[in-house]
C-alpha positions as a LaTeX table, in Angstrom:
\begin{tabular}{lrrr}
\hline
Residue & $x$ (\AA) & $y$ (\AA) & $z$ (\AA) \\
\hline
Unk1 & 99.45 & 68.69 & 95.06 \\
Unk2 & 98.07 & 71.11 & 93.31 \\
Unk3 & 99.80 & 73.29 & 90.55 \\
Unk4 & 98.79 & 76.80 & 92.28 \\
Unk5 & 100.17 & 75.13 & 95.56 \\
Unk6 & 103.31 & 74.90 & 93.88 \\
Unk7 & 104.05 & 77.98 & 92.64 \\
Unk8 & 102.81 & 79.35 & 96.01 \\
Unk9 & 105.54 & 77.47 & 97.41 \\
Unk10 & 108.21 & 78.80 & 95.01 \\
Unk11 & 106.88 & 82.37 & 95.30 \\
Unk12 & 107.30 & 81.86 & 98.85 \\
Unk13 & 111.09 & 80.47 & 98.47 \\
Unk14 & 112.03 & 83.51 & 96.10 \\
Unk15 & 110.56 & 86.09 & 98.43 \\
Unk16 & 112.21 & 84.59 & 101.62 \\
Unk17 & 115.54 & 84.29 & 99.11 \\
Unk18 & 115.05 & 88.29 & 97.96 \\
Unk19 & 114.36 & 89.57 & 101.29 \\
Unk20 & 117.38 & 87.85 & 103.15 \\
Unk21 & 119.24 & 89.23 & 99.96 \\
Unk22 & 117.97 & 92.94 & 100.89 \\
Unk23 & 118.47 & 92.99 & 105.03 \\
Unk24 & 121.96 & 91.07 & 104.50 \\
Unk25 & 123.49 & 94.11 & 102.59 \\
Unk26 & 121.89 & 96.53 & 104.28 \\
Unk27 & 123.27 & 95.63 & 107.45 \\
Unk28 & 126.94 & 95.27 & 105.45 \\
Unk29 & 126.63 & 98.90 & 104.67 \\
Unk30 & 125.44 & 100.13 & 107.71 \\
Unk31 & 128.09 & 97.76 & 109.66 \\
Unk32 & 130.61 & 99.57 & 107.21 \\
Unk33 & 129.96 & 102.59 & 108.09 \\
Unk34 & 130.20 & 102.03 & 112.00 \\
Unk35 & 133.77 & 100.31 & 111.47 \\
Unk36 & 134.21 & 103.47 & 109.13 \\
Unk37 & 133.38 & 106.24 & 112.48 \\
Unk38 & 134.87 & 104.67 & 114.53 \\
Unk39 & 137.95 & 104.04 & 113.03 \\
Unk40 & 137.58 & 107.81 & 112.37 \\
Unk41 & 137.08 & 108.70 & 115.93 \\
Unk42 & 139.96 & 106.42 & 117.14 \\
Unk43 & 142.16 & 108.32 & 114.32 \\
Unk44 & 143.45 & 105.28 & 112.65 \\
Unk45 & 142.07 & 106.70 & 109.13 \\
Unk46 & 143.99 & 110.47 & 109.48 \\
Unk47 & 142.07 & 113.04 & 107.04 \\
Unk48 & 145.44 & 114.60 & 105.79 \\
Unk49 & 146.60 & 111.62 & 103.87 \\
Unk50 & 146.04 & 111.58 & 100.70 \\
Unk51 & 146.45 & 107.68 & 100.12 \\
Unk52 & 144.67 & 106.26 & 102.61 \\
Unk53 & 141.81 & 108.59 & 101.90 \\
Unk54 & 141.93 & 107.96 & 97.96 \\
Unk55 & 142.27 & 103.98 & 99.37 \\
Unk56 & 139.17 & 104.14 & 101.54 \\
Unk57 & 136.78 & 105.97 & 98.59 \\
Unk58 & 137.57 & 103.41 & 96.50 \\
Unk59 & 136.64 & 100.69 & 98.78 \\
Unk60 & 133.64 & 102.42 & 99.92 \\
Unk61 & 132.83 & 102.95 & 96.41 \\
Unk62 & 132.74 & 99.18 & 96.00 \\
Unk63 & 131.22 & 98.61 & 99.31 \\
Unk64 & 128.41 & 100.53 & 98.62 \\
Unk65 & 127.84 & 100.10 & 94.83 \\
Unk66 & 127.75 & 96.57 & 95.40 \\
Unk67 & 125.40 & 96.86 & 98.56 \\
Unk68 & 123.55 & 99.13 & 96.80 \\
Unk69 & 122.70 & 97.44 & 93.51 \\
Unk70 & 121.65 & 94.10 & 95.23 \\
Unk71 & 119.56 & 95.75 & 97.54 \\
Unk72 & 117.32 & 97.72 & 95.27 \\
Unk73 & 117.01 & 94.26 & 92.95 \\
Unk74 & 116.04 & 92.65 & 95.52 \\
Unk75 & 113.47 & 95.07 & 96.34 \\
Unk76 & 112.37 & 95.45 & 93.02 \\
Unk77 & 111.70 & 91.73 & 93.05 \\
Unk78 & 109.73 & 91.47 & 95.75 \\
Unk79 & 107.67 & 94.54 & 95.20 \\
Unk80 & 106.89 & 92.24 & 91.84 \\
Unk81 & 105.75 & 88.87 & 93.82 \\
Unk82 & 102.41 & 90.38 & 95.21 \\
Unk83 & 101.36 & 91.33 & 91.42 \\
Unk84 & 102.77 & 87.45 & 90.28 \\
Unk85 & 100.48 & 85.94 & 93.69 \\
Unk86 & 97.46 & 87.67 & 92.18 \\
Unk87 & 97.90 & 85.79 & 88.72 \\
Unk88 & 98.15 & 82.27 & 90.74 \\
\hline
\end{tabular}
């Protein structure tokens, strides 16, 4: 097997690994933010207290940070593999 075969191959296995990185938390945010309306519209979250509100920025702080920060790395990365294919 040839050595450009090779890392074809791996290129291959790092972009399939980035881009199932990138949907996955994108549909954990946007899933959040369903179970965050609806639990809105069924009034289980009430917008007059103080705690649970405070409670539920933090969480979607994490939530979304988190979400956030692995889905533009991984699309950093794989905006980077067609420039890496080109050197192979």
């Amino acid at each position: 097997m040839d050595d450009g075969l090779k890392k074809k191959n791996i290129l291959d296995l790092q972009f399939q690994k980035y881009l199932a990185i990138s949907s996955t938390s994108a549909i954990i945010m946007f899933t959040y933010v369903i179970g965050v309306v609806i639990a809105f519209l069924t009034k289980q979250i009430k917008l007059n207290d103080f705690v649970m509100m405070g409670i539920l920025f933090v969480i979607s702080a994490g939530v979304f940070g988190i979400g956030s920060v692995l889905f533009f790395k991984s699309l950093f990365h794989l905006r980077n593999i067609p420039e890496v294919l080109k050197e192979i």
